[in-house]
C-alpha positions as CSV (number, residue, x, y, z in Angstrom):
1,X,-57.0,-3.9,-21.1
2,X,-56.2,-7.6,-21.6
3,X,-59.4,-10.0,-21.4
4,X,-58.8,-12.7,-18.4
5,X,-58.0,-16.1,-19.1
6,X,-61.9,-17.6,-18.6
7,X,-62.8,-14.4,-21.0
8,X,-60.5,-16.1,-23.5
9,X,-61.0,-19.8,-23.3
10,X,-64.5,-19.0,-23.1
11,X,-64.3,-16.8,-26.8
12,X,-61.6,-20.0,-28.4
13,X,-64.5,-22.2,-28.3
14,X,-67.1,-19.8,-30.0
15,X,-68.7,-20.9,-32.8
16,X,-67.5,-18.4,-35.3
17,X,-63.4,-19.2,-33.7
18,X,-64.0,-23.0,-34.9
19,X,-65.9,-22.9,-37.6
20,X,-65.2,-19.6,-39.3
21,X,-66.2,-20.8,-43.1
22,X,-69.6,-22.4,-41.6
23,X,-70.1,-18.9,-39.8
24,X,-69.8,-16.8,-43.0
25,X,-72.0,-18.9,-45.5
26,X,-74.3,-18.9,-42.6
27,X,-74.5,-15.0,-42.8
28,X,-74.6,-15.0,-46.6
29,X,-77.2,-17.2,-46.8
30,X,-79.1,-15.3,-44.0
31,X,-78.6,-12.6,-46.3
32,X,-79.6,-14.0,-49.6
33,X,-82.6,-15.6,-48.0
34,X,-84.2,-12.0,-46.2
35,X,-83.7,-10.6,-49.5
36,X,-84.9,-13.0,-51.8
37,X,-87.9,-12.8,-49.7
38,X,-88.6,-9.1,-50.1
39,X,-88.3,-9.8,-53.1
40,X,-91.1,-12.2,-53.6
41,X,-93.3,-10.5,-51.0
42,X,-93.0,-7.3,-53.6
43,X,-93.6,-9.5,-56.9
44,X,-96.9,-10.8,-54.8
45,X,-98.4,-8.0,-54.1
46,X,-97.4,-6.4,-57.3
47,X,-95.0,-3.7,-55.7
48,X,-92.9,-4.2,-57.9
49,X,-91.5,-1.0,-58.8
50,X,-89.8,-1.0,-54.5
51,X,-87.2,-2.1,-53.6
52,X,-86.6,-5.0,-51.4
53,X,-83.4,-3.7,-49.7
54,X,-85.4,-1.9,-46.7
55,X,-88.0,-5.0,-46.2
56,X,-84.9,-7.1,-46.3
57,X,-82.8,-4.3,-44.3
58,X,-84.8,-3.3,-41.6
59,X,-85.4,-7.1,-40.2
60,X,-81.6,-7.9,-40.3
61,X,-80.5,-4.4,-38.8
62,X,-82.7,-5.0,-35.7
63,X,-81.3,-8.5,-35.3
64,X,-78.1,-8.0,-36.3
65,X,-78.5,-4.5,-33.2
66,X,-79.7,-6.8,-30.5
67,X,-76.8,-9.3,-30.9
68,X,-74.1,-6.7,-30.6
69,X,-76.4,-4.8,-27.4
70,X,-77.1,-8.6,-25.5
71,X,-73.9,-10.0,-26.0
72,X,-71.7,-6.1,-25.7
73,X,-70.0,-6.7,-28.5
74,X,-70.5,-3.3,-30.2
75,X,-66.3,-2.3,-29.5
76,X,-65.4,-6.1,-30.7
77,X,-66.9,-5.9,-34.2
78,X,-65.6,-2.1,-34.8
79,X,-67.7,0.4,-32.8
80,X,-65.0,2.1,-31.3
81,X,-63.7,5.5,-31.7
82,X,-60.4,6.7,-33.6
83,X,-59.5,8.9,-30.7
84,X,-56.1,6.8,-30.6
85,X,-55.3,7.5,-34.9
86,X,-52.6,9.9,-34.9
87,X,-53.6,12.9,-36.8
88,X,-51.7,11.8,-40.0
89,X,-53.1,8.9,-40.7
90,X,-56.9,10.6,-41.2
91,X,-55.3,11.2,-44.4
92,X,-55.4,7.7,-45.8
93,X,-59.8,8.6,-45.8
94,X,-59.1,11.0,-48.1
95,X,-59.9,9.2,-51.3
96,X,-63.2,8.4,-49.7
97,X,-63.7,12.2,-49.5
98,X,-62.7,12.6,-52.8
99,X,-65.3,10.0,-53.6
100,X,-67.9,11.8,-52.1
101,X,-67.0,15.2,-53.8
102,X,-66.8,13.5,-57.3
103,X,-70.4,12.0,-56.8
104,X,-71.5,15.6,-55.5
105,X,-69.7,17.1,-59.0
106,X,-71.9,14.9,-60.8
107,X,-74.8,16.1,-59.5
108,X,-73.9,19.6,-59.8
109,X,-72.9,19.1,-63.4
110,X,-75.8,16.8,-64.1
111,X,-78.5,17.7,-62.1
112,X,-80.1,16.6,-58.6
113,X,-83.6,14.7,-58.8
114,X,-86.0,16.9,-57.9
115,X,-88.0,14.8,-54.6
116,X,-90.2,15.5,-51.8
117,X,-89.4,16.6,-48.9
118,X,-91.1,13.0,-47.3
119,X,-88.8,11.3,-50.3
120,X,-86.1,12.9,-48.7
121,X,-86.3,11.7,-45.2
122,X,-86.8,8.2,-47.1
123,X,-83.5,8.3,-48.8
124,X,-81.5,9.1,-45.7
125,X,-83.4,6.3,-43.7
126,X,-82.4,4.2,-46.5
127,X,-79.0,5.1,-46.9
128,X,-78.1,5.3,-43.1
129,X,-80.0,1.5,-43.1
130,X,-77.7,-0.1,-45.9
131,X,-75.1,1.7,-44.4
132,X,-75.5,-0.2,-41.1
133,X,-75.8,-3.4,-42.0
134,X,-73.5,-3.6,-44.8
135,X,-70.8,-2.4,-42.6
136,X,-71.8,-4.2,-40.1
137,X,-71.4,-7.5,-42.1
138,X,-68.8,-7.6,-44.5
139,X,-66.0,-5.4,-41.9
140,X,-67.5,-6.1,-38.5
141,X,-68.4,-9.7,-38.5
142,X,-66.9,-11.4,-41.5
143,X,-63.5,-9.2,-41.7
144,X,-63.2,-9.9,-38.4
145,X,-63.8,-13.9,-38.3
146,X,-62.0,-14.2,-41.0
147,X,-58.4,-12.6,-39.6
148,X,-57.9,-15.5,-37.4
149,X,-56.9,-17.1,-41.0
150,X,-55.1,-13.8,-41.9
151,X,-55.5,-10.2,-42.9
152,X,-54.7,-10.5,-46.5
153,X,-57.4,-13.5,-46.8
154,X,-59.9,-11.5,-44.3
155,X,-59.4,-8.5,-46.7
156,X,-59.8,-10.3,-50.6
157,X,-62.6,-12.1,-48.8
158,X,-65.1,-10.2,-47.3
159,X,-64.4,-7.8,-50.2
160,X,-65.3,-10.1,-53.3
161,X,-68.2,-11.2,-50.9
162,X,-69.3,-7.3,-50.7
163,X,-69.0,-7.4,-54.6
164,X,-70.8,-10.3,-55.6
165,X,-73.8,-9.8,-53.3
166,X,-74.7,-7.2,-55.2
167,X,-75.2,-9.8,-58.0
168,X,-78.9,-9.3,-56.3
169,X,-79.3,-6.4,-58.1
170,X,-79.9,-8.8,-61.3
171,X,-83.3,-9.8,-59.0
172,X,-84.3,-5.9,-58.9
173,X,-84.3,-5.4,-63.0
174,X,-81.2,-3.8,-63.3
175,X,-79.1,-4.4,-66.4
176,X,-76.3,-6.5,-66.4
177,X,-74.3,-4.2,-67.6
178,X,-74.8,-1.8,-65.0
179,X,-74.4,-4.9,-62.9
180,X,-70.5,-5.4,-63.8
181,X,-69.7,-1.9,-63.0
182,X,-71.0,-2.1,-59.3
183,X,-69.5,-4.9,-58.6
184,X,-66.3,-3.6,-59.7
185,X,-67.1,-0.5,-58.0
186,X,-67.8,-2.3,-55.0
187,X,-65.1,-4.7,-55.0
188,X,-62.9,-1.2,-55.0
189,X,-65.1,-0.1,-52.0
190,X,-64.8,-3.0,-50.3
191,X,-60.5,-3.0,-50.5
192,X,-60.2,0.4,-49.5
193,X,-62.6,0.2,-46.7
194,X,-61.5,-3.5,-45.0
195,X,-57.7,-2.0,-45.3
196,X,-58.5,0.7,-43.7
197,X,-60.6,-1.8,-40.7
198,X,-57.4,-3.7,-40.4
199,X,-55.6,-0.8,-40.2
200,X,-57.6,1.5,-37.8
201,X,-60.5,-0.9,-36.2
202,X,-63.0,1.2,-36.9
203,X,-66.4,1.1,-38.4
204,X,-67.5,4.4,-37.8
205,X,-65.7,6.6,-40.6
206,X,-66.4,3.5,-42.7
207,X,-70.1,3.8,-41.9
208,X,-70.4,7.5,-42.2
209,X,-68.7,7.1,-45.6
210,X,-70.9,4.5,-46.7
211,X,-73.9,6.4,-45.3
212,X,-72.8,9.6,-47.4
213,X,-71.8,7.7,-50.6
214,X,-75.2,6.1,-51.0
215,X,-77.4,9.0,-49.8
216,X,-75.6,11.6,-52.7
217,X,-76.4,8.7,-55.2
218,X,-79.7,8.8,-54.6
219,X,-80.0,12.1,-54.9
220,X,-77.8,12.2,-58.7
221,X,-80.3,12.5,-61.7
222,X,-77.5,11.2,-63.7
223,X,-76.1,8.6,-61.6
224,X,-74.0,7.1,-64.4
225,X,-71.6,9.0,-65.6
226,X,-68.2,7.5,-68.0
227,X,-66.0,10.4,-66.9
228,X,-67.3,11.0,-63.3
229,X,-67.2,6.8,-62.7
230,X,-63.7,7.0,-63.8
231,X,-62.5,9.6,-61.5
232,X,-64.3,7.3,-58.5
233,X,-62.4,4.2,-59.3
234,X,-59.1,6.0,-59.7
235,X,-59.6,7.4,-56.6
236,X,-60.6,4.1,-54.7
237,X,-57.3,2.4,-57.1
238,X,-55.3,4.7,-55.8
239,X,-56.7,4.2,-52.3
240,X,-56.7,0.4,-52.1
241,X,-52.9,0.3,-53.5
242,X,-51.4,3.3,-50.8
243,X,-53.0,1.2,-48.0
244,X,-52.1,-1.7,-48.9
245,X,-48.1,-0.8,-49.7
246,X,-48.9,1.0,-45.8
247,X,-50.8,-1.8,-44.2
248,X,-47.8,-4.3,-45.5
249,X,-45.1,-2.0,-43.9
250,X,-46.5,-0.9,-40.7
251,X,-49.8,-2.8,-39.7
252,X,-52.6,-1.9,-37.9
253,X,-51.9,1.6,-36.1
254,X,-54.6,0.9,-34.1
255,X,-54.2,0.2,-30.2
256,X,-55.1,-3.3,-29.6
257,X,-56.3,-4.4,-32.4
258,X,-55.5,-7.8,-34.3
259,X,-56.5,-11.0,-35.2
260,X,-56.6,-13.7,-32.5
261,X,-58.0,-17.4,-32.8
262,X,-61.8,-16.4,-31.1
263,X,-63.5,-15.3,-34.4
264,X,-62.7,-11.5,-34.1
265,X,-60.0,-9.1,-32.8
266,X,-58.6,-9.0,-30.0
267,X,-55.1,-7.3,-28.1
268,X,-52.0,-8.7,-29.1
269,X,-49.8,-8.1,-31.9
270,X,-50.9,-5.8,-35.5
271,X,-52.1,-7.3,-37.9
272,X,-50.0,-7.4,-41.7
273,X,-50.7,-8.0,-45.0
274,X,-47.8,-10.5,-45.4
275,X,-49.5,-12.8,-42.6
C-alpha cells in the first residue's frame, strides 16, 4: 500500500532524508561513545577480564527498541517477513548456512568449551543482543538512509562501517593480528548480508544468521582456525560476488522495497547495483 501524500512530505523533511551523512556519524559516534564507556566503567572497577559489549549493548538495544515501537517503524527498517521471496531465491542464504556448518565442523574437530549451564544462557543472551543491534544498525538504519544516495554506496558503506567498528576490539586486548582477520571477516559479512537487505528487505534471516554465527563461536574452543577461516571466507566470497552479479541484473525481488528520498525504503521502483 502506497503511503499518502502528507505521509510522504511529512518523511522528505526527516532528519535522516536531509542530512543522511550527519545521521550516520551521529549513530557511530553514539556507538563509539556507549562503548568506550563500558569500557572505562570495567577498567574502574577493575572488571577487566568482561566484556564491554553487553554494558554497551543492552543500553542501545532498549533505545534503539523503543524508537522503532513509538514511531512503528519496525516494517520500515527491515522487520518484515519473506513470505513474498519466491522459493528459489532462499538459496542465495545458503552460504550463510554453509557458514554456520563450517564454524560447527570446527568445533566438532576442535572441541567445544566446556561451560555452565548459567554460561550458557549468557552466551545466547549475548549473541541474540549483538545480533539485534548490529543488524539493526548497519542494514536497518544506515543501509537504509543511505540508499537514497544509492544501493551500491548504501552497500560498500554500511559494510566497511560494520568492519572497522570492530577496530574496538583493539580496546578489549585483542591482538592486532586477530584484529585484521575480523575485519576482513566482517567486511565479508557485511557484503553478503546488505546485498541480500537490498535484495529481499529483510532483517530477520539476517538476524537469525548473525544470532547463530556468533552464538557457535562462542561455544568453539578453537575459534581460530587457518583451514576452517578459509572455508568461511570462500564461502562469504563466493556469496558477496553471486549476489551481487544477481542484484546488478534483477534488483530487489522484494515487494515494495527501494530507496526513496525520506531516509529509508519505501514502494516504488527496485533497487540496482548500477544506481
Amino acid at each position: 500500500m502506497k503511503p499518502s501524500q502528507n505521509h510522504e512530505a511529512v518523511q522528505k523533511t526527516g532528519f535522516t532524508g536531509r542530512r543522511p551523512i550527519l545521521a550516520i556519524v551521529l549513530i557511530e559516534v553514539a556507538l563509539f561513545l556507549a562503548l568506550f564507556s563500558a569500557g572505562a566503567y570495567l577498567t574502574m572497577n577493575e572488571l577487566t577480564d568482561q566484556s564491554p559489549v553487553p554494558y554497551a549493548f543492552v543500553p542501545f538495544a532498549i533505545v534503539l527498541a523503543a524508537y522503532l515501537l513509538l514511531h512503528k517503524r519496525w516494517q520500515r527498517y527491515g522487520f518484515r517477513s519473506m513470505a513474498g521471496v519466491p522459493r528459489r531465491e532462499l538459496l542465495f542464504y545458503l552460504p550463510l548456512v554453509i557458514d554456520i556448518l563450517v564454524v560447527l565442523t570446527n568445533g566438532i574437530v576442535n572441541g567445544f568449551e566446556f561451560v555452565s549451564t548459567s554460561h550458557v544462557l549468557y552466551l545466547l543472551f549475548l549473541a541474540l543482543l549483538v545480533a539485534f543491534v548490529e543488524e539493526t544498525i548497519y542494514r536497518g538504519l544506515i543501509l537504509n538512509i543511505l540508499l537514497q544516495k544509492g544501493a551500491r554506496t548504501a552497500v560498500i558503506v554500511s559494510s566497511l562501517l560494520f568492519s572497522l567498528t570492530h577496530l574496538l576490539n583493539l580496546m578489549g586486548g585483542q591482538d592486532l593480528a586477530a584484529t585484521l582477520l575480523q575485519l576482513l571477516y566482517a567486511l565479508l559479512v557485511g557484503l553478503s548480508l546488505s546485498l541480500l537487505f537490498v535484495k529481499h528487505g529483510s532483517l530477520l534471516p539476517l538476524m537469525a544468521f548473525h544470532f547463530l554465527h556468533d552464538f557457535t563461536q562462542f561455544l568453539v574452543a578453537d575459534a581460530e582456525s587457518v583451514l576452517f577461516d578459509s572455508l568461511v571466507v570462500a564461502a562469504l566470497l563466493f556469496s558477496c560476488i553471486w549476489l551481487i552479479l544477481d542484484v546488478r541484473k534483477n534488483g530487489s525481488t522484494r515487494a515494495g522495497f527501494s530507496s526513496d528520498k525520506s531516509g529509508g525504503s519505501a514502494p516504488g521502483t527496485k533497487p540496482t547495483l548500477s544506481e
